[in-house]
Every structure is written in structure tokens, then in C-alpha cells.
N, CA, C and O atoms as a printed pandas DataFrame, in Angstrom:
     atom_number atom_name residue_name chain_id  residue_number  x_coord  y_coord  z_coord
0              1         N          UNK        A               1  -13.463  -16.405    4.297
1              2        CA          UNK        A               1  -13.689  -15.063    3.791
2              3         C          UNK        A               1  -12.734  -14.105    4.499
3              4         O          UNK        A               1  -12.500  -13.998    5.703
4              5         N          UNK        A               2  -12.395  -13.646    3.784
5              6        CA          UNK        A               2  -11.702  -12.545    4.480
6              7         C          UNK        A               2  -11.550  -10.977    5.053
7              8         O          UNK        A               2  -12.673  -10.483    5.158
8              9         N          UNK        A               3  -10.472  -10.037    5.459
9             10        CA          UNK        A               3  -11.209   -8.819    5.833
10            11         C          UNK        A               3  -10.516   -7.673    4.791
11            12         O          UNK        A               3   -9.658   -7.936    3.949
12            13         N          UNK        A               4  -11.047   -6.460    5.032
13            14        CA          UNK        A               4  -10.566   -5.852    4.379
14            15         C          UNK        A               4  -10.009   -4.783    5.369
15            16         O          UNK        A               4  -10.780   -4.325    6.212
16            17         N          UNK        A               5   -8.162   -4.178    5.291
17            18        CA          UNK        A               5   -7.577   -3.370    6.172
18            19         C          UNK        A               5   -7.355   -2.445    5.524
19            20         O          UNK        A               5   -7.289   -2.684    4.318
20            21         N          UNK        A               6   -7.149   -1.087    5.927
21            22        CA          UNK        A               6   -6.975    0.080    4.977
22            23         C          UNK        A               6   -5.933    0.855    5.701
23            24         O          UNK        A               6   -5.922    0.778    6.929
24            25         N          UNK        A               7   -4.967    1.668    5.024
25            26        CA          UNK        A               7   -3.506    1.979    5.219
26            27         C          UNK        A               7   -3.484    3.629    4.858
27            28         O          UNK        A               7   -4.020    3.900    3.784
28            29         N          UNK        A               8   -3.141    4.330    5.329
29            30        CA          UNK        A               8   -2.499    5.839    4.802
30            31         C          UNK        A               8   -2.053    6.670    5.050
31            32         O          UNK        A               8   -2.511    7.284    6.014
32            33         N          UNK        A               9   -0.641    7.314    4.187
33            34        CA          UNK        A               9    0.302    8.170    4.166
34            35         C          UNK        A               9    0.275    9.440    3.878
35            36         O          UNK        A               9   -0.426    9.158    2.907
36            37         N          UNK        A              10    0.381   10.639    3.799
37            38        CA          UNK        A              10    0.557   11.517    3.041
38            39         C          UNK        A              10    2.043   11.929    2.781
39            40         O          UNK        A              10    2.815   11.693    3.710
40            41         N          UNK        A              11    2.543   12.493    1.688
41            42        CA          UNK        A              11    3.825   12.652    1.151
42            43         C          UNK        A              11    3.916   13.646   -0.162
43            44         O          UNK        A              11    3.349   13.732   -1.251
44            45         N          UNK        A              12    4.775   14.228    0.437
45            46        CA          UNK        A              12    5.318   15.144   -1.031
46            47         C          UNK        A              12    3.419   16.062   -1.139
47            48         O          UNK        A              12    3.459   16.619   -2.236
48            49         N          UNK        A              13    2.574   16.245   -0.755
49            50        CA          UNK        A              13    1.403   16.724   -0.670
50            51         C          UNK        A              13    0.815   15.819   -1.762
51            52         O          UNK        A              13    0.595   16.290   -2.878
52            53         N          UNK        A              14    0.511   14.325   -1.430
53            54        CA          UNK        A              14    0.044   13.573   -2.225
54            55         C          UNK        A              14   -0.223   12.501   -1.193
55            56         O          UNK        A              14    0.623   11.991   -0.459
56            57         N          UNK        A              15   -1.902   12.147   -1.251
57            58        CA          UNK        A              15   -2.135   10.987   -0.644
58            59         C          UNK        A              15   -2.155    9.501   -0.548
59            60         O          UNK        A              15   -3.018    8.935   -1.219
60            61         N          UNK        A              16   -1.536    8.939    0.006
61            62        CA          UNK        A              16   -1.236    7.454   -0.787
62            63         C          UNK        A              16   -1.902    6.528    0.322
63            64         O          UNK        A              16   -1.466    6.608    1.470
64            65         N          UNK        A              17   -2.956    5.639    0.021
65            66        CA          UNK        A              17   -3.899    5.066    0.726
66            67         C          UNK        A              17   -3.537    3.160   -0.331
67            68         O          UNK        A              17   -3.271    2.729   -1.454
68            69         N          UNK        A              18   -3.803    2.691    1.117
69            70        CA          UNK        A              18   -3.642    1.235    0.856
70            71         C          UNK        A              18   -4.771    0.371    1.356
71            72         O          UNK        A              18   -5.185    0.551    2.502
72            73         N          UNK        A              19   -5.564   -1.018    0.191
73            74        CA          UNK        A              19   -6.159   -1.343    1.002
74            75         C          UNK        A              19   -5.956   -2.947    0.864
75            76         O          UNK        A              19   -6.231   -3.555   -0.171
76            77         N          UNK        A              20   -5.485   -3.502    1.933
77            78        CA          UNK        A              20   -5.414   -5.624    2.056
78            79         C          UNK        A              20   -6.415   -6.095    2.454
79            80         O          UNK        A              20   -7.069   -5.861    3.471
80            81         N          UNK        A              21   -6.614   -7.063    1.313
81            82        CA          UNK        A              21   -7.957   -7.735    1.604
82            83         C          UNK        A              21   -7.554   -9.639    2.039
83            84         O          UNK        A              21   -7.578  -10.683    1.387
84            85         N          UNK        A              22   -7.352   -9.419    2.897
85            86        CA          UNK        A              22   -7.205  -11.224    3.491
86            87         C          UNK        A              22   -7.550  -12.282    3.058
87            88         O          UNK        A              22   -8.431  -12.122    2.214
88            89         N          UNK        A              23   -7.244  -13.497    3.244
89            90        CA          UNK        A              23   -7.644  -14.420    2.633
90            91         C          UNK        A              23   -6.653  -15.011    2.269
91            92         O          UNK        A              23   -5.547  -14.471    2.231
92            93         N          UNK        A              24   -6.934  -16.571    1.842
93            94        CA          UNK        A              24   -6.119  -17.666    0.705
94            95         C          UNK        A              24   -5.140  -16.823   -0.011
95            96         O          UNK        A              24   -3.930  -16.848    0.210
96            97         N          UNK        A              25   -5.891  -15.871   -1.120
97            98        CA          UNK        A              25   -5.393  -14.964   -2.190
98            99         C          UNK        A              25   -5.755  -13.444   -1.161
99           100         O          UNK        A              25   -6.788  -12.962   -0.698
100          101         N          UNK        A              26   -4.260  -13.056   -1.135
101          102        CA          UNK        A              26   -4.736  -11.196   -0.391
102          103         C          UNK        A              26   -4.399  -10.267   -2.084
103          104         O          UNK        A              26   -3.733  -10.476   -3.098
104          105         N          UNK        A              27   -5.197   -9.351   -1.630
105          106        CA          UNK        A              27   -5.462   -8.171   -2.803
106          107         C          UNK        A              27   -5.184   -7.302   -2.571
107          108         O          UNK        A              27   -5.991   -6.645   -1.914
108          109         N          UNK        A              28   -4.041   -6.749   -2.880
109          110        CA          UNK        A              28   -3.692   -5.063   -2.308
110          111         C          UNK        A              28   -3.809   -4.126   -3.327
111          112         O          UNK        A              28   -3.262   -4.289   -4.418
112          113         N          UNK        A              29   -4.759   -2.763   -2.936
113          114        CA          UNK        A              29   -5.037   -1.815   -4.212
114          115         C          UNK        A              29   -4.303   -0.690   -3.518
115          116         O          UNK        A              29   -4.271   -0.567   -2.293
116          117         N          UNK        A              30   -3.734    0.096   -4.352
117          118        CA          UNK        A              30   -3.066    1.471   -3.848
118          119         C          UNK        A              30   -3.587    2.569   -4.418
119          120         O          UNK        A              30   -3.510    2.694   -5.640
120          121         N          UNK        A              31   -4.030    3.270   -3.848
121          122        CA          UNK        A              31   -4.873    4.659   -4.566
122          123         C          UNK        A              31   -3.697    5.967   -3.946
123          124         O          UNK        A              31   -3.178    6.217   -2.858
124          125         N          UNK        A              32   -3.661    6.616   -5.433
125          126        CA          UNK        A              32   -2.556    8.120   -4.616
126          127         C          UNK        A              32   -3.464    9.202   -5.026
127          128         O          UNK        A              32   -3.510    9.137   -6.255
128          129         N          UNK        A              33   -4.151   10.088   -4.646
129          130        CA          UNK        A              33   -4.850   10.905   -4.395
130          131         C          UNK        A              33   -6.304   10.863   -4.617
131          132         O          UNK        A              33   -6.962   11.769   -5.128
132          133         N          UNK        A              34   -6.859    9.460   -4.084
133          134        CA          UNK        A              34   -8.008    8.922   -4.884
134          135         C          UNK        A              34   -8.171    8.131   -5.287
135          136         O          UNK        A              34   -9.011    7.293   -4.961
136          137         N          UNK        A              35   -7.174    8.091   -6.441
137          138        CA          UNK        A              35   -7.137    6.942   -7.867
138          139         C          UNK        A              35   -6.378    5.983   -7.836
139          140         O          UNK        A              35   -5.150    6.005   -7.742
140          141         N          UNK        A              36   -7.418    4.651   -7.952
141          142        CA          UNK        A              36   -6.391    3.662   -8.153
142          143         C          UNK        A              36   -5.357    3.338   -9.086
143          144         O          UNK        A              36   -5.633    3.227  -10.281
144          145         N          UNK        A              37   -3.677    3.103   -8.473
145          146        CA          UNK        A              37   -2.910    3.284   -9.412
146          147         C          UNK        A              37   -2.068    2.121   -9.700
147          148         O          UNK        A              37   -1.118    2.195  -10.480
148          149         N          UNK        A              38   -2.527    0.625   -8.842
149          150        CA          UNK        A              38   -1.540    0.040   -8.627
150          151         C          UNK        A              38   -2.411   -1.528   -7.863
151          152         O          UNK        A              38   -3.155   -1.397   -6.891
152          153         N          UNK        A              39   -2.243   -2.378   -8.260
153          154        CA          UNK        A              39   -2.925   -3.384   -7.112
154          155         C          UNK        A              39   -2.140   -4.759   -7.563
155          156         O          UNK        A              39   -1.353   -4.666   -8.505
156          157         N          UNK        A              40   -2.286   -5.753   -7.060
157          158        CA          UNK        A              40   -1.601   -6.747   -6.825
158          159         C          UNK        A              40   -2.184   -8.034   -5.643
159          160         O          UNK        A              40   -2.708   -7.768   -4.561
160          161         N          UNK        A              41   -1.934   -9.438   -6.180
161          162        CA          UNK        A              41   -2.354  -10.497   -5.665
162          163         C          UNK        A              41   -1.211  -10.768   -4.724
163          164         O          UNK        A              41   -0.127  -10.195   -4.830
164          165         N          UNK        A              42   -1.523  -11.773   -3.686
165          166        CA          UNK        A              42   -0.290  -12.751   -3.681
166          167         C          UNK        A              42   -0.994  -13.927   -2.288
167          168         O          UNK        A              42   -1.729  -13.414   -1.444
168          169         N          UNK        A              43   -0.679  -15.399   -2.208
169          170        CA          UNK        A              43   -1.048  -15.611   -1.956
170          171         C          UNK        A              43   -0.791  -16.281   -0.351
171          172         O          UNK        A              43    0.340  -16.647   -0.031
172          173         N          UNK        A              44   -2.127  -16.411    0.744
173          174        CA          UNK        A              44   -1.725  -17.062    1.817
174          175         C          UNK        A              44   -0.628  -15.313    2.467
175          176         O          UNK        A              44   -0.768  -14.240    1.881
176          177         N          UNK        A              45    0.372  -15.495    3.749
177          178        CA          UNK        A              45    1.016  -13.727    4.009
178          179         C          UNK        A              45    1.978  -13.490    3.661
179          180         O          UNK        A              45    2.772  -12.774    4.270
180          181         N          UNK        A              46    2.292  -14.336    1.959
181          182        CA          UNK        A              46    4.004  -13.702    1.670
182          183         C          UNK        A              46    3.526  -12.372    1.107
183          184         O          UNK        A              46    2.450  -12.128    0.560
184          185         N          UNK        A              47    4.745  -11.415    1.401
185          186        CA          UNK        A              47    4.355  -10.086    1.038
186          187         C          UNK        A              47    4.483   -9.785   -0.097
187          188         O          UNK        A              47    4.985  -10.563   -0.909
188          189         N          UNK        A              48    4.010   -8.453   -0.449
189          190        CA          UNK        A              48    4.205   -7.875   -1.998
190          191         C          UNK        A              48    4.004   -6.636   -2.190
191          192         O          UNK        A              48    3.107   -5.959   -1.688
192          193         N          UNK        A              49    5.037   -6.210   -3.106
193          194        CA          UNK        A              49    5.729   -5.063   -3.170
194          195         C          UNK        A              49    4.802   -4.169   -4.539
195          196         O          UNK        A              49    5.038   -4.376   -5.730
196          197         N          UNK        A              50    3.669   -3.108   -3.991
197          198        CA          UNK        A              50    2.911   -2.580   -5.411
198          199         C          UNK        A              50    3.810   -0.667   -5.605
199          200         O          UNK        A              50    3.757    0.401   -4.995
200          201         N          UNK        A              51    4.519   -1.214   -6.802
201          202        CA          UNK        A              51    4.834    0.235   -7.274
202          203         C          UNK        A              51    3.933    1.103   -8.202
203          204         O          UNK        A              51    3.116    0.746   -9.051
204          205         N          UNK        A              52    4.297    2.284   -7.818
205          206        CA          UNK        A              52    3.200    3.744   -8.543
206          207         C          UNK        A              52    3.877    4.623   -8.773
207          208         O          UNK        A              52    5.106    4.573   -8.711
208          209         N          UNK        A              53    2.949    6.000   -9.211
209          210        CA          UNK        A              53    4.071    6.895   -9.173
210          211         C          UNK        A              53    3.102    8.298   -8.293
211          212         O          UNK        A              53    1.881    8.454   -8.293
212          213         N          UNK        A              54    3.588    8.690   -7.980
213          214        CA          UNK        A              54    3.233   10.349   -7.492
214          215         C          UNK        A              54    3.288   11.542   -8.708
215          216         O          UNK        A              54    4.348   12.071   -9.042
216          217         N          UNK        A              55    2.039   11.860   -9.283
217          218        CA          UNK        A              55    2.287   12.868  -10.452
218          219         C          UNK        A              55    2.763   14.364  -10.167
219          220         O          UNK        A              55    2.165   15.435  -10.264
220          221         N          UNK        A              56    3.977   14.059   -9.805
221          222        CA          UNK        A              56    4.446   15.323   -9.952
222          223         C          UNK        A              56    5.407   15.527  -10.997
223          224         O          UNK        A              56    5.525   14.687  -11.890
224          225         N          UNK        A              57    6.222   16.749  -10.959
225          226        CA          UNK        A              57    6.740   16.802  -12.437
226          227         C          UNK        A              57    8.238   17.220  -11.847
227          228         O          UNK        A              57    8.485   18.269  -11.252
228          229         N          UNK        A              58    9.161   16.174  -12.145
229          230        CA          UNK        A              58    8.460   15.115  -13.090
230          231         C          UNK        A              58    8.316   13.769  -11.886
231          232         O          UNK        A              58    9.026   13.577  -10.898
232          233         N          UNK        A              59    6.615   12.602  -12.604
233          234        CA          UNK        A              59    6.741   11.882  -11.496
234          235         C          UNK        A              59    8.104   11.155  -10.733
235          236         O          UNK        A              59    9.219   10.874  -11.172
236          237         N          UNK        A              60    7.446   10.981   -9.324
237          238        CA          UNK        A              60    8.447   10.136   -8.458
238          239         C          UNK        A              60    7.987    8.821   -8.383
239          240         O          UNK        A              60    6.872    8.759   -7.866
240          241         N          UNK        A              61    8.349    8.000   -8.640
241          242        CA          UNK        A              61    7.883    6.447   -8.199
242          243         C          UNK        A              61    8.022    6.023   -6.821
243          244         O          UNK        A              61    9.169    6.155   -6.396
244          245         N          UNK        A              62    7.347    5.645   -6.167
245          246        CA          UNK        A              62    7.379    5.217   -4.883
246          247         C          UNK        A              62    6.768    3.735   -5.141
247          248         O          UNK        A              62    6.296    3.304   -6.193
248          249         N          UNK        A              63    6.931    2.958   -3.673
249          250        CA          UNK        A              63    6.152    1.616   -3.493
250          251         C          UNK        A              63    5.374    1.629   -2.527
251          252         O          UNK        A              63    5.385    2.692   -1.906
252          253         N          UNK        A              64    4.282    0.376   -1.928
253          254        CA          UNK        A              64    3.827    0.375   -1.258
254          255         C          UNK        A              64    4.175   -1.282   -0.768
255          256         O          UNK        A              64    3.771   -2.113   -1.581
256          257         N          UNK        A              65    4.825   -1.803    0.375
257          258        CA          UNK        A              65    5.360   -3.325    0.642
258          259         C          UNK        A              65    3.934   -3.706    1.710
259          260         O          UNK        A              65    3.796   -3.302    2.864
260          261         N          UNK        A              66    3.142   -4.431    1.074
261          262        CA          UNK        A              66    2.335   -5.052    1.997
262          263         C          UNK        A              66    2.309   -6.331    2.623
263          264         O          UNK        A              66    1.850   -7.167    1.845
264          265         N          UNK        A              67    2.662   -6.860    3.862
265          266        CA          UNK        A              67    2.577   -8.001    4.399
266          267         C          UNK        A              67    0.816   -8.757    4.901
267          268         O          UNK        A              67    0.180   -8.351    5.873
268          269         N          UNK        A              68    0.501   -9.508    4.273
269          270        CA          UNK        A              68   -0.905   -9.827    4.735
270          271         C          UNK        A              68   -1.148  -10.651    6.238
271          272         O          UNK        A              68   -2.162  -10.663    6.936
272          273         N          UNK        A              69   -0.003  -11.239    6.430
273          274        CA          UNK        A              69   -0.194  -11.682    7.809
274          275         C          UNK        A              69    1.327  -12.430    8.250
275          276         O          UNK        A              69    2.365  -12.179    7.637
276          277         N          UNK        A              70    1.276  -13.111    9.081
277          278        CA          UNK        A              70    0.528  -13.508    9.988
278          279         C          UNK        A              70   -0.063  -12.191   10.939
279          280         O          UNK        A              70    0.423  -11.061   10.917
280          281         N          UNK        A              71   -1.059  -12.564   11.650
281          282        CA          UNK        A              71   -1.537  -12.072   12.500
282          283         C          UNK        A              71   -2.365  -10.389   11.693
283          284         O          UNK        A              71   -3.023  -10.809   10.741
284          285         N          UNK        A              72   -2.480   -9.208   11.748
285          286        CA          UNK        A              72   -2.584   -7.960   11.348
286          287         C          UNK        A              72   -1.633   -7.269   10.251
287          288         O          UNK        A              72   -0.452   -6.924   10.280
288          289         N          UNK        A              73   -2.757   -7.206    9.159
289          290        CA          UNK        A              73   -1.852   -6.831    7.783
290          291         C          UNK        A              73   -0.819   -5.669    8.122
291          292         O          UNK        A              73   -1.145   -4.957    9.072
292          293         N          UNK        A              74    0.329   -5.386    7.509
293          294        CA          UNK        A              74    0.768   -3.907    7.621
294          295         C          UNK        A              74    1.729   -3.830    6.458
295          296         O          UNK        A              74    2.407   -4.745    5.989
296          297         N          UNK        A              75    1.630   -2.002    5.915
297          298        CA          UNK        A              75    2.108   -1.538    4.497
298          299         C          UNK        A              75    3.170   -0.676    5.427
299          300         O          UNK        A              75    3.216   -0.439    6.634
300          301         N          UNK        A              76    4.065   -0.290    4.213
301          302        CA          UNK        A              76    5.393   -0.003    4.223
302          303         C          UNK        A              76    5.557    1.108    3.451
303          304         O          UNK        A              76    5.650    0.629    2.321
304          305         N          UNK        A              77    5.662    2.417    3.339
305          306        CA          UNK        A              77    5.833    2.966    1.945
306          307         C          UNK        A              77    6.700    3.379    1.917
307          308         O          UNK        A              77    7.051    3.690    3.056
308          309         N          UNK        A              78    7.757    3.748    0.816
309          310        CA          UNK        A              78    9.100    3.378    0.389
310          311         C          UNK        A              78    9.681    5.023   -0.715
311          312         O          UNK        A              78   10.057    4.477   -1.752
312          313         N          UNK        A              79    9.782    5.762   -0.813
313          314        CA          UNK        A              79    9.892    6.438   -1.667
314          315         C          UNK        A              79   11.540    6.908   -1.548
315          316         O          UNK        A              79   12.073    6.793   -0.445
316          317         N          UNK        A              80   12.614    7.623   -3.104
317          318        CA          UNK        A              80   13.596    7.863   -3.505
318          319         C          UNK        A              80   14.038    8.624   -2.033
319          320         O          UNK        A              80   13.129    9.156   -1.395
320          321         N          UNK        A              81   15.092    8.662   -1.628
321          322        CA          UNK        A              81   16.110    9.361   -0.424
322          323         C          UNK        A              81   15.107    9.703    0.811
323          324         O          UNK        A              81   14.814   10.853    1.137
324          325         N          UNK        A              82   14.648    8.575    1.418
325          326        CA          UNK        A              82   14.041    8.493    2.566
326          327         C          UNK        A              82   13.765    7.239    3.073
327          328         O          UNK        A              82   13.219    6.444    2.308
328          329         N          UNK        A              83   13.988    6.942    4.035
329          330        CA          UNK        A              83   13.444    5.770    5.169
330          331         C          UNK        A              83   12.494    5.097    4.864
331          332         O          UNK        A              83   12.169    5.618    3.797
332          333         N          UNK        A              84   11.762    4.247    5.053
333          334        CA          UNK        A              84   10.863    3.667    4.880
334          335         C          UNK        A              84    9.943    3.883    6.199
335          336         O          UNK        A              84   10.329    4.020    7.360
336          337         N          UNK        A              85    8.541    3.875    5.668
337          338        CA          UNK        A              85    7.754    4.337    6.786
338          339         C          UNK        A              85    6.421    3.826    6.589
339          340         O          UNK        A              85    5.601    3.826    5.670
340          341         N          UNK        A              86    6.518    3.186    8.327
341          342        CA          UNK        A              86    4.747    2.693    8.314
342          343         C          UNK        A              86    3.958    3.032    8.014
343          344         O          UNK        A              86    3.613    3.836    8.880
344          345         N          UNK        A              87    3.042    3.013    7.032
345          346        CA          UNK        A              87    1.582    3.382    6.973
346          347         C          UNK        A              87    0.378    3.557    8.292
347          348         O          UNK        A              87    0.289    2.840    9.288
348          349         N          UNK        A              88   -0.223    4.390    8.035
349          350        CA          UNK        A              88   -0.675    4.677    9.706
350          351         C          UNK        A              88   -2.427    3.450    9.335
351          352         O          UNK        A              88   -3.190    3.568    8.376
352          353         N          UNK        A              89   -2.499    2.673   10.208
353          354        CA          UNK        A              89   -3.945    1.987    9.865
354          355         C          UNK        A              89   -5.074    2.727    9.781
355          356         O          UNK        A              89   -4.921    3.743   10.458
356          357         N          UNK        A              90   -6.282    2.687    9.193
357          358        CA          UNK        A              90   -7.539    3.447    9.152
358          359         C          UNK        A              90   -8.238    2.592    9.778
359          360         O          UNK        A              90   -7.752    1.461    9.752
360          361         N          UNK        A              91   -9.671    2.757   10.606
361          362        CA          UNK        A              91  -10.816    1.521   10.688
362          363         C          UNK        A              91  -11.634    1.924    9.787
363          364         O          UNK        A              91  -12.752    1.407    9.797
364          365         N          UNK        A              92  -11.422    2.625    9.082
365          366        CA          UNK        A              92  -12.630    2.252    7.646
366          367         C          UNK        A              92  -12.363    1.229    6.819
367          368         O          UNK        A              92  -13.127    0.973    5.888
């Protein structure tokens, strides 16, 4: 069984929250101000890359790169003319 880790950014005044759920098969859901917009399987800790968009006008697409393991999941978020940047962990 596995756990569930939770991830989040704020950007552009839009919240982008991540959550990996461990296991055989990991499950990553991406919610941007709330709402889920984006989720994705993959299995055992190869990573995977869930794209969305930020509704602004007009939207921006960003990603979210989640690695499930080894060891402590960690997300990546990725958006147009900027760096890539860790997601800060939650314990909720």
C-alpha cells in the first residue's frame, strides 16, 4: 500500500498543488487553484511529466515532473521563460 505526498507552488497568482500516491502504480493529480486539472499513472519511480494550463488570458501551460521514488517523492514545476523549480512539500 502506499502513501500519499502532497506538493505546492504558487505562480503567476495561481496555485498549483501536487499530489503522489506511491506504490507498484504511482498516481499524480495536479490541482491549479483547487481544481483538478491534470493526473497521470506511471509505474514502480520512473517519472512523469503532468501538463495543465494556468487560466489566464490568454492561458499559460505549465507542467508538473513528478519522480515517485526512489526513496521521497519530489515535483518539479516547469513553466514558459523560467527555471524550473521545486515544489515546496506539504505534511497534509
Amino acid at each position: 500500500m502506499g502513501r500519499r505526498h502532497h506538493f505546492h507552488i504558487d505562480h503567476d497568482g495561481h496555485s498549483v498543488s501536487a499530489t503522489v500516491q506511491t506504490g507498484h502504480t504511482a498516481v499524480v493529480e495536479v490541482l491549479v487553484d483547487g481544481k483538478e486539472t491534470g493526473h497521470a499513472t506511471t509505474h514502480d519511480d520512473h517519472p512523469v511529466t503532468v501538463r495543465v494550463e494556468l487560466p489566464t488570458d490568454p492561458p499559460i501551460q505549465v507542467s508538473v515532473r513528478a519522480t515517485p521514488g526512489p526513496g521521497v517523492p519530489r515535483c518539479i514545476f516547469e513553466a514558459p521563460a523560467i527555471e524550473p523549480h521545486i515544489m515546496s512539500p506539504r505534511p497534509y
